[in-house]
KOLMARTI-358637 format. One record per atom (N, C-alpha, C): atom name; x, y, z. Coordinates in pm, 1 decimal. Atoms other than C-alpha are relative to their C-alpha. Example, Ala and Ser with C-alpha at 12.3 -4.5 7.8 and 13.67 -1.06 7.14 Angstrom:
2
+------+----------+----------+----------+
: site :       px :       py :       pz :
+------+----------+----------+----------+
:    N :     89.0 :   -119.0 :      0.0 :
:   CA :   1230.0 :   -450.0 :    780.0 :
:    C :     90.0 :    120.0 :      0.0 :
:    N :    -82.0 :   -119.0 :     -6.0 :
:   CA :   1367.0 :   -106.0 :    714.0 :
:    C :    -77.0 :    109.0 :     73.0 :
+------+----------+----------+----------+
end
This chain:
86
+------+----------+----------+----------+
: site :       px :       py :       pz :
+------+----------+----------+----------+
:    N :     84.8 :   -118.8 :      0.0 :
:   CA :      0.0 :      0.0 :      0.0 :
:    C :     88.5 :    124.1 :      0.0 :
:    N :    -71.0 :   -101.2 :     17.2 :
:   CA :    130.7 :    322.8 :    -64.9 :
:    C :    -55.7 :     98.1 :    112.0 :
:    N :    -22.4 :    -83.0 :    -52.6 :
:   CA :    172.5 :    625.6 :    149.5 :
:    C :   -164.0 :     75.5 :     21.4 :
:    N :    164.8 :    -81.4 :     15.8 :
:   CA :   -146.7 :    810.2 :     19.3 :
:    C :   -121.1 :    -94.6 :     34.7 :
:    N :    182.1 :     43.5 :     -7.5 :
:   CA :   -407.3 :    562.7 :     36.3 :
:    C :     -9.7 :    -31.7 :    178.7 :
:    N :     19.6 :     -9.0 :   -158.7 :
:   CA :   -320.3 :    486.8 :    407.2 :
:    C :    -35.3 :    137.4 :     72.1 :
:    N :      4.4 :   -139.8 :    -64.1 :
:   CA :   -316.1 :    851.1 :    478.9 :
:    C :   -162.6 :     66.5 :    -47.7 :
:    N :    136.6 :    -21.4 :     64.8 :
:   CA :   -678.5 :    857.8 :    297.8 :
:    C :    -80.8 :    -75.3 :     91.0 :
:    N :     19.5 :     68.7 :    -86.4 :
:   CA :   -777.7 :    589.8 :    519.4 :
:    C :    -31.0 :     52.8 :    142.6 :
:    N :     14.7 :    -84.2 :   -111.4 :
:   CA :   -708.7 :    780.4 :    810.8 :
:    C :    -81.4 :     93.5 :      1.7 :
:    N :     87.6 :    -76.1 :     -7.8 :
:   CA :   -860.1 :   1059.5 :    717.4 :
:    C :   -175.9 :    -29.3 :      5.4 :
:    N :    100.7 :     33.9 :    -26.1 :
:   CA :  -1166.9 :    917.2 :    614.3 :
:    C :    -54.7 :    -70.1 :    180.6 :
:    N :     32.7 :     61.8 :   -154.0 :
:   CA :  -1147.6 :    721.7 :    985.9 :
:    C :    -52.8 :    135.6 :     69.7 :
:    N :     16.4 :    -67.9 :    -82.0 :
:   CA :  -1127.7 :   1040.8 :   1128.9 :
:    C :   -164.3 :    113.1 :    -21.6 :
:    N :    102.5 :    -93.7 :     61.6 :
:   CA :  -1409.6 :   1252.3 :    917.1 :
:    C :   -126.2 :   -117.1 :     59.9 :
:    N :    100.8 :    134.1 :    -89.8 :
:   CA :  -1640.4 :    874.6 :   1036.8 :
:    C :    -14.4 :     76.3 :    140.6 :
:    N :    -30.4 :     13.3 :   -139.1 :
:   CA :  -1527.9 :    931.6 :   1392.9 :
:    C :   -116.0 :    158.2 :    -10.8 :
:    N :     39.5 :   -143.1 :    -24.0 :
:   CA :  -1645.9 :   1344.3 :   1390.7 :
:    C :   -209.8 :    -49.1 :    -56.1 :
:    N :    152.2 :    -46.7 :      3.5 :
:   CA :  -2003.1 :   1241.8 :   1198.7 :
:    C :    -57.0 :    -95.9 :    112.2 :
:    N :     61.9 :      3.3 :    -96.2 :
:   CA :  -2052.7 :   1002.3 :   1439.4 :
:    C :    -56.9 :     40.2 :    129.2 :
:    N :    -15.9 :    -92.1 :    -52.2 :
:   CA :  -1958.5 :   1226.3 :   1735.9 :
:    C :   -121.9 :     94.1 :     -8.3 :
:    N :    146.1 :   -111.3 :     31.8 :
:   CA :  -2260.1 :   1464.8 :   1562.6 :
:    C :    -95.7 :    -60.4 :    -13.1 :
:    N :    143.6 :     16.6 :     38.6 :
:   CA :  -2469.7 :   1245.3 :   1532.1 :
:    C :    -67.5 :    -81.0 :    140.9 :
:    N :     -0.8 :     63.4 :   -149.6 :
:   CA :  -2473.7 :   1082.7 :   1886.5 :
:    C :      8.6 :    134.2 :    109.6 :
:    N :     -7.1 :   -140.8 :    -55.5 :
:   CA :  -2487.3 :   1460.2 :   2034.7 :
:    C :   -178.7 :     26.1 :    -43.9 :
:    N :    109.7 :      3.3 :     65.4 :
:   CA :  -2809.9 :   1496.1 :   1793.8 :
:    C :    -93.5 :    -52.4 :     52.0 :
:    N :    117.7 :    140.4 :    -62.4 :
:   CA :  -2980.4 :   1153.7 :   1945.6 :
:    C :    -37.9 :     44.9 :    219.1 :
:    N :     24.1 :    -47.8 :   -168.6 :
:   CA :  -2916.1 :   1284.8 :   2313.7 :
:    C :    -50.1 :    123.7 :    -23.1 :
:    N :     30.3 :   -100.8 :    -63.8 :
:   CA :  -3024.4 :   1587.8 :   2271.6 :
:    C :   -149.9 :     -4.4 :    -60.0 :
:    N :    154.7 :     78.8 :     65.2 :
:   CA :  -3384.2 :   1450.1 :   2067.3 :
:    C :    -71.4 :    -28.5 :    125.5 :
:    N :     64.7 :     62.9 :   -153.4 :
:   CA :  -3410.5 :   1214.5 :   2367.7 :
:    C :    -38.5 :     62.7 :    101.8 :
:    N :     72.4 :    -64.4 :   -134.5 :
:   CA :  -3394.0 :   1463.5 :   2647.8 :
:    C :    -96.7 :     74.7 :    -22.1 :
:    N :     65.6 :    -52.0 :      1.9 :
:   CA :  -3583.2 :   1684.6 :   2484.2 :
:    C :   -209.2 :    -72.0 :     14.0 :
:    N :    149.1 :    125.2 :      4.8 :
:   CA :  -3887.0 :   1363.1 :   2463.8 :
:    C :    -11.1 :     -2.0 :    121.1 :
:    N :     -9.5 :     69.6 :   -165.0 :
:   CA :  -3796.5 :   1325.5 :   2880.2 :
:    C :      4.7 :   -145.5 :    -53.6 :
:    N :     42.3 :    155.4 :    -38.4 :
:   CA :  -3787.6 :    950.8 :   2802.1 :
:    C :    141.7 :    -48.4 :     57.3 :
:    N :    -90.8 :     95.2 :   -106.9 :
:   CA :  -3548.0 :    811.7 :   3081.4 :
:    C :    120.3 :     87.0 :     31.5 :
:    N :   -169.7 :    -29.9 :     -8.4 :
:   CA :  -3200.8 :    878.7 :   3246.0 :
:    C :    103.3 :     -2.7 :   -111.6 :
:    N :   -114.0 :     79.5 :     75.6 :
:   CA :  -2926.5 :    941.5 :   3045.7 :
:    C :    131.4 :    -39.3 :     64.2 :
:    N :   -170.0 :     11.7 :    -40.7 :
:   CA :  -2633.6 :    761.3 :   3049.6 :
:    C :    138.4 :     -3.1 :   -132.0 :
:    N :   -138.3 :    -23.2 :     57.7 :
:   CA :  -2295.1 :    791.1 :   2865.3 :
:    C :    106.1 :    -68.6 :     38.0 :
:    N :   -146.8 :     81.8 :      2.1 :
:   CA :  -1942.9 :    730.9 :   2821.2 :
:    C :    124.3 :    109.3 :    -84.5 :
:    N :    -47.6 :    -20.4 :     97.0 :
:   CA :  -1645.6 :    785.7 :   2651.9 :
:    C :    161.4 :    -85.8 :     47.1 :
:    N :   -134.3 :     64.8 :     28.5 :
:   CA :  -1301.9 :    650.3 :   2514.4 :
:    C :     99.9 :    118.3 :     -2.8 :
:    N :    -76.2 :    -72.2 :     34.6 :
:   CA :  -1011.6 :    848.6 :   2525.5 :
:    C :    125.7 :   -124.0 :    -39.6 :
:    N :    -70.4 :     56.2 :     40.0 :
:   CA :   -740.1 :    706.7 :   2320.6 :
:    C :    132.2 :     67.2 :     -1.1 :
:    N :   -149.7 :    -96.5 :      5.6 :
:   CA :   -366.1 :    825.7 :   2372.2 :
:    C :     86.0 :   -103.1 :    -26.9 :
:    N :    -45.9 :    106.4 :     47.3 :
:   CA :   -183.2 :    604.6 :   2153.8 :
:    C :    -59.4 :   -122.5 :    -11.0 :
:    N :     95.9 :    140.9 :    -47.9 :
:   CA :   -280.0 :    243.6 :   2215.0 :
:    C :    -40.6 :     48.6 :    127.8 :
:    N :     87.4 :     20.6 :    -89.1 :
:   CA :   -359.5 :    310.7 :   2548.7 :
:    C :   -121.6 :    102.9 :     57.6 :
:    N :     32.3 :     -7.2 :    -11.7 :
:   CA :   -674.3 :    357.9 :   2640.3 :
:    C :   -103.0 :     29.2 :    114.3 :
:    N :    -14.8 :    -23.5 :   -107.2 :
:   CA :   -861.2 :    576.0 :   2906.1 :
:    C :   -116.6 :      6.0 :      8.4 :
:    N :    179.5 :     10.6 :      8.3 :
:   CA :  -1243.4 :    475.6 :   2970.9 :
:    C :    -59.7 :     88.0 :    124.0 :
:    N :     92.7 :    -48.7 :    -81.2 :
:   CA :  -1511.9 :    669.0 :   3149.4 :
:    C :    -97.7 :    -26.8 :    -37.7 :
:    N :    138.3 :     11.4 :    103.0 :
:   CA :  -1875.3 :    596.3 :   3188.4 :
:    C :    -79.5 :     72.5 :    102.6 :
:    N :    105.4 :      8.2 :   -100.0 :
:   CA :  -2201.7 :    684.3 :   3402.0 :
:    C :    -35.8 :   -101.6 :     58.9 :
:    N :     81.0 :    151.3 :    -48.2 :
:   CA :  -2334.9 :    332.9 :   3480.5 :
:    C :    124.6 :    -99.5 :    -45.1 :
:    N :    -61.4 :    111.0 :     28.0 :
:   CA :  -2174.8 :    -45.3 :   3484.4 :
:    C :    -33.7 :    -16.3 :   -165.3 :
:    N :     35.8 :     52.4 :    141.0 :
:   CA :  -2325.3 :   -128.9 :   3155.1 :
:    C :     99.1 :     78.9 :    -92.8 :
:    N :      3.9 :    -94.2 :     95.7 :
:   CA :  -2243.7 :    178.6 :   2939.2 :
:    C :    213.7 :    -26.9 :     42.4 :
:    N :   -131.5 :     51.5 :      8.8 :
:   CA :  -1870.6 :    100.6 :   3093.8 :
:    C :     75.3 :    -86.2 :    -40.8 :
:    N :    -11.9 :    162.0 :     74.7 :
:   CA :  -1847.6 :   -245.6 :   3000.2 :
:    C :    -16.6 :      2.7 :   -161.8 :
:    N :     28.2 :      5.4 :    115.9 :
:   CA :  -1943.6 :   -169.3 :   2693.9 :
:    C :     96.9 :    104.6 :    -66.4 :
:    N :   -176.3 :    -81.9 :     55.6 :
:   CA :  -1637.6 :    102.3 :   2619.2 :
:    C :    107.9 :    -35.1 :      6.5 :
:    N :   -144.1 :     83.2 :     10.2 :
:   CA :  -1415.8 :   -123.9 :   2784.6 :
:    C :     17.5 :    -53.2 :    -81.9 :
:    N :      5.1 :    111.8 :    150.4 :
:   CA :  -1497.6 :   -378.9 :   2470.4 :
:    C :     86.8 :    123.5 :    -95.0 :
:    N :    -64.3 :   -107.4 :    116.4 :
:   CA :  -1458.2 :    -78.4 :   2236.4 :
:    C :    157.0 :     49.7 :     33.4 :
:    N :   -118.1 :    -44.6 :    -39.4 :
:   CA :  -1137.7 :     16.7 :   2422.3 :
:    C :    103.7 :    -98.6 :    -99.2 :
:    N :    -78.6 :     89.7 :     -4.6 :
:   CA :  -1003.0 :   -301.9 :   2392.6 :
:    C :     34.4 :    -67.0 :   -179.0 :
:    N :     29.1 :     34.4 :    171.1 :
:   CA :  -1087.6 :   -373.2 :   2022.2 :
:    C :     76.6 :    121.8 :    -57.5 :
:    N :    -76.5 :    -81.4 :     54.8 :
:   CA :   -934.7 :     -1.7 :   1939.4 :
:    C :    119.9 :    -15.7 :     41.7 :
:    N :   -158.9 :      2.4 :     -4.1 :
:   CA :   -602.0 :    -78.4 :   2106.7 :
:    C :     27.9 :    -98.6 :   -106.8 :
:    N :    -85.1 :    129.6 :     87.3 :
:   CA :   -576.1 :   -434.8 :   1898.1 :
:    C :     12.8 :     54.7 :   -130.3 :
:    N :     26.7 :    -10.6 :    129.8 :
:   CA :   -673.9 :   -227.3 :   1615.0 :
:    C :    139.1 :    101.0 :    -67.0 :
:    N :    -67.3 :   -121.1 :    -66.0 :
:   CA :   -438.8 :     68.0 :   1710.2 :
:    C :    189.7 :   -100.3 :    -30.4 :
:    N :   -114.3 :     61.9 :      5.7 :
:   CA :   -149.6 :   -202.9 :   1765.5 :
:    C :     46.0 :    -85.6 :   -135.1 :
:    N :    -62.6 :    118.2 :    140.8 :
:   CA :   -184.6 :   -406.6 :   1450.1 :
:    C :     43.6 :    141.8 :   -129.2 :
:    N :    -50.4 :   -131.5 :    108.2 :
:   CA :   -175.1 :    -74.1 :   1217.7 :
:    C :    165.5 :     14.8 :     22.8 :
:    N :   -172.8 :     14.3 :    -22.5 :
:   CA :    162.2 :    -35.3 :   1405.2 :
:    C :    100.5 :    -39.3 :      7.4 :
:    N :    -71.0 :     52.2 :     84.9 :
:   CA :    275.5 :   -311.4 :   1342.8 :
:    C :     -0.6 :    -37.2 :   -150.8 :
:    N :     10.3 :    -16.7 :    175.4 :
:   CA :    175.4 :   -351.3 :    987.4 :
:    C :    100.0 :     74.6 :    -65.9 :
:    N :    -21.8 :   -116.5 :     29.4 :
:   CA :    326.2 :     13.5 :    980.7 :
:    C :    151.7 :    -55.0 :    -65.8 :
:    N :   -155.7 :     42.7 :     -5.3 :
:   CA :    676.7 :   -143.3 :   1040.3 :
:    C :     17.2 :   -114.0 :    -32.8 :
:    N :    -36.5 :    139.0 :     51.6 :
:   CA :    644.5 :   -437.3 :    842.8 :
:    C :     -4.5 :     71.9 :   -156.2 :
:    N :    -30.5 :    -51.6 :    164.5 :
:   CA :    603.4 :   -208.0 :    497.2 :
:    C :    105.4 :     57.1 :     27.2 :
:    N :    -85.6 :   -108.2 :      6.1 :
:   CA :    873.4 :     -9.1 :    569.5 :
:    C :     98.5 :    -76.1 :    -28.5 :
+------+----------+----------+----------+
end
């Protein structure tokens, strides 16, 4: 793979990442405006592979830890891949 299409790759990841971001901002703010239930949340912070979870509730945690854990393997294989074209 060449230089550009990985770097296209990324980008597109990252332009994904932002509409989801808007569009999960959108759905909470629908919902509260309906009153229907508590909300709860989360989030991933990613600094390199490692990964720094927060949530509101057990569930909504458990369920970022997965995503955590799936973006480091994903996070680590790119990096090595990285250094296996080179």
């Amino acid at each position: 793979m060449t230089d550009n299409v990985v770097f296209d790759i990324g980008m597109l990841l990252v332009l994904a990442g932002f509409a989801i971001g808007i569009l999960a901002v959108i759905v909470a703010v629908l919902r509260s405006a309906r009153g229907s239930g508590p909300t709860r949340g989360g989030g991933v912070i990613m600094i390199g592979p490692l990964p720094i979870v927060f949530g509101t509730d057990k569930e909504s945690t458990r369920t970022l830890i997965l995503l955590a854990i799936i973006l480091m393997a994903a996070a680590l294989l790119f990096m090595f891949l990285q250094t296996m074209w080179r």
